[in-house]
C-alpha positions in Angstrom: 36.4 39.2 36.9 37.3 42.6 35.8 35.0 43.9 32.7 36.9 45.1 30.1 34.9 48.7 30.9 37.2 48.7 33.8 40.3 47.9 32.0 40.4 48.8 28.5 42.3 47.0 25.9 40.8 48.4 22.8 38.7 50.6 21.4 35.0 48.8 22.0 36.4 48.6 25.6 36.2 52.2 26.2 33.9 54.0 28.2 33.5 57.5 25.9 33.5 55.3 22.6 30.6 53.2 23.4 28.7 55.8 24.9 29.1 58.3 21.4 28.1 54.6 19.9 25.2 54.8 21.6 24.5 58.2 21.0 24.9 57.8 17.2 23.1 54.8 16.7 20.1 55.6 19.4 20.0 59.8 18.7 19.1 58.6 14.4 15.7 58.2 14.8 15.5 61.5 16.4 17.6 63.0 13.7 15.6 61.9 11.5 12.5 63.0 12.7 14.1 66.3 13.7 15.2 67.3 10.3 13.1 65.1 8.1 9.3 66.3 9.4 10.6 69.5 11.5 13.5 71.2 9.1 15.6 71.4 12.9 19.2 70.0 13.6 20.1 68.2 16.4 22.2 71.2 17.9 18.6 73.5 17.8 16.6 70.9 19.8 19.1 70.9 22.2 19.1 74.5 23.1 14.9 74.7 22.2 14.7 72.0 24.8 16.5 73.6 27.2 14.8 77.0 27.0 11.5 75.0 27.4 13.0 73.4 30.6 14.7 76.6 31.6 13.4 79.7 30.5 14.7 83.2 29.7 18.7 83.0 29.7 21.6 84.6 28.6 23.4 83.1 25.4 26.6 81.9 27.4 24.5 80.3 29.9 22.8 78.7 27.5 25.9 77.6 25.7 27.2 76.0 29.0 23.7 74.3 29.6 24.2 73.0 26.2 27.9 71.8 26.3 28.4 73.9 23.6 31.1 76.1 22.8 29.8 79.9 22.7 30.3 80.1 18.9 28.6 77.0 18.1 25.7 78.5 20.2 25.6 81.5 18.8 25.6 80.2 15.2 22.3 78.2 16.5 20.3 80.7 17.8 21.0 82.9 15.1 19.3 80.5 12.7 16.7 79.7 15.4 16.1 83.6 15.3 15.9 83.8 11.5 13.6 81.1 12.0 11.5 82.9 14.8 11.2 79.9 17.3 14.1 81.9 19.5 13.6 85.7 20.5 16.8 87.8 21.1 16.3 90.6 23.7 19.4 93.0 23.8 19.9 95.0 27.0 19.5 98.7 26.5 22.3 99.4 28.6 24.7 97.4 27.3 24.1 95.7 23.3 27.2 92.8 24.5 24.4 91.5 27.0 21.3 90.1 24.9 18.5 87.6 26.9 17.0 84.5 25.0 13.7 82.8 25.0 11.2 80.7 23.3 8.9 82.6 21.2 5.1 81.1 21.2 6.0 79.5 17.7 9.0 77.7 19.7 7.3 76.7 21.8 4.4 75.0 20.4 7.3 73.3 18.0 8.7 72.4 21.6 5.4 70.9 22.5 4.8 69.0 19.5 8.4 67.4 19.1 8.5 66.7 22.8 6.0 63.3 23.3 8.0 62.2 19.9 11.3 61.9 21.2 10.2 60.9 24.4 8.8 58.0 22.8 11.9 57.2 20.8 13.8 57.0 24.4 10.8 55.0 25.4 11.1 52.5 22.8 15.3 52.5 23.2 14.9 52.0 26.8 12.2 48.9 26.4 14.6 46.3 26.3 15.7 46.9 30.2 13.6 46.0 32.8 12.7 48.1 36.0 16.1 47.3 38.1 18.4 47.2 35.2 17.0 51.3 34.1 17.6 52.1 37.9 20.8 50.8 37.9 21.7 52.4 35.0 20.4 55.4 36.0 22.4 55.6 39.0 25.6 54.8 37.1 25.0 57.5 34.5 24.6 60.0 37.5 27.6 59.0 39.3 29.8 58.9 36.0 28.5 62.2 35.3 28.9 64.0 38.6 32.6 62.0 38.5 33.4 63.3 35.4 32.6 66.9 36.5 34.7 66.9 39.4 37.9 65.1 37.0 37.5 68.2 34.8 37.2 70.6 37.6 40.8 69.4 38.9 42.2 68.6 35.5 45.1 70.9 34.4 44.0 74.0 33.2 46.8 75.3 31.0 47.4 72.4 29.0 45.0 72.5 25.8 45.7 71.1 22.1 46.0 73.2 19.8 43.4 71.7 16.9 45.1 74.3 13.9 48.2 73.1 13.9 47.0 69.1 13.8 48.1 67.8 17.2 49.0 68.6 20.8 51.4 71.2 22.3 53.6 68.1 23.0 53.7 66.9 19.1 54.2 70.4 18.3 57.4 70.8 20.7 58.7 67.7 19.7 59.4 66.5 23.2 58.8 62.7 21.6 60.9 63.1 18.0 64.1 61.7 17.5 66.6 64.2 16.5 68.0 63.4 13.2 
């Protein structure tokens, strides 16, 4: 029998939209707790997270860490700066190049948030047992690495353009009728 994963029909069927389901509905408890108690978004954790797992970095390496776009980044470590959890080092020799890092008051927020949201997975991840968290461990890292090599041989050139309200294809009316 072929699950309906394997051959979408409709909406619920597909892979991407039960995934961001799952994100949505299993990522509001940290949301919650994020904003409610810490005054963080969601976007700011991310990259706090990752300079506690990573260290020192440039902003673009960050972003790409992240999945972010660069300006999306940028616009988060800015308030992260304002709010002195994220130090921004700019190279003497060249003020395009800047490092950032954790400052002692990020991490400690780091350290304190950590065990929280950790628990929150905990708690999501309760209702599988042992084999079923394996196994879908497993698939997560093969859909991911998959995924990775799909965009690395996807076609390059070919982007939407988001400002004028739909693809290059809509745009050039390669589908319209002619009147």
């Amino acid at each position: 029998m072929t699950l309906s994963l394997q051959a979408p029909r409709a909406l619920d069927d597909l892979l991407n939209y039960r995934l961001l389901r799952l994100f949505a509905l299993g990522g509001a408890p940290v949301i919650r707790l994020l904003e409610g108690r810490y005054g963080i978004a969601r976007r700011e954790w991310r990259l706090l997270a990752l300079l506690a797992a990573h260290g020192e970095m440039s902003p673009s390496q960050l972003a790409t860490l992240a999945h972010l776009d660069r300006p999306r980044t940028s616009r988060a470590l800015t308030v992260l700066v304002a709010k002195r959890l994220v130090g921004r080092q700019v190279a003497a020799a060249d003020a395009r190049r800047a490092r950032v890092s954790l400052t002692d008051a990020g991490r400690a927020l780091h350290d304190e948030i950590f065990p929280q949201v950790a628990a929150i997975n905990q708690q999501l991840m309760s209702v599988l047992d042992d084999p079923t968290a394996q196994a879908l461990d497993a698939a997560l890292t093969a859909l991911t690495e998959h995924a990775q090599r799909l965009n690395e041989v996807t076609v390059r050139d070919v982007r939407a353009d988001r400002r004028s309200g739909g693809s290059r294809r809509l745009r050039r009316g390669d589908d319209m009728e002619s009147p």
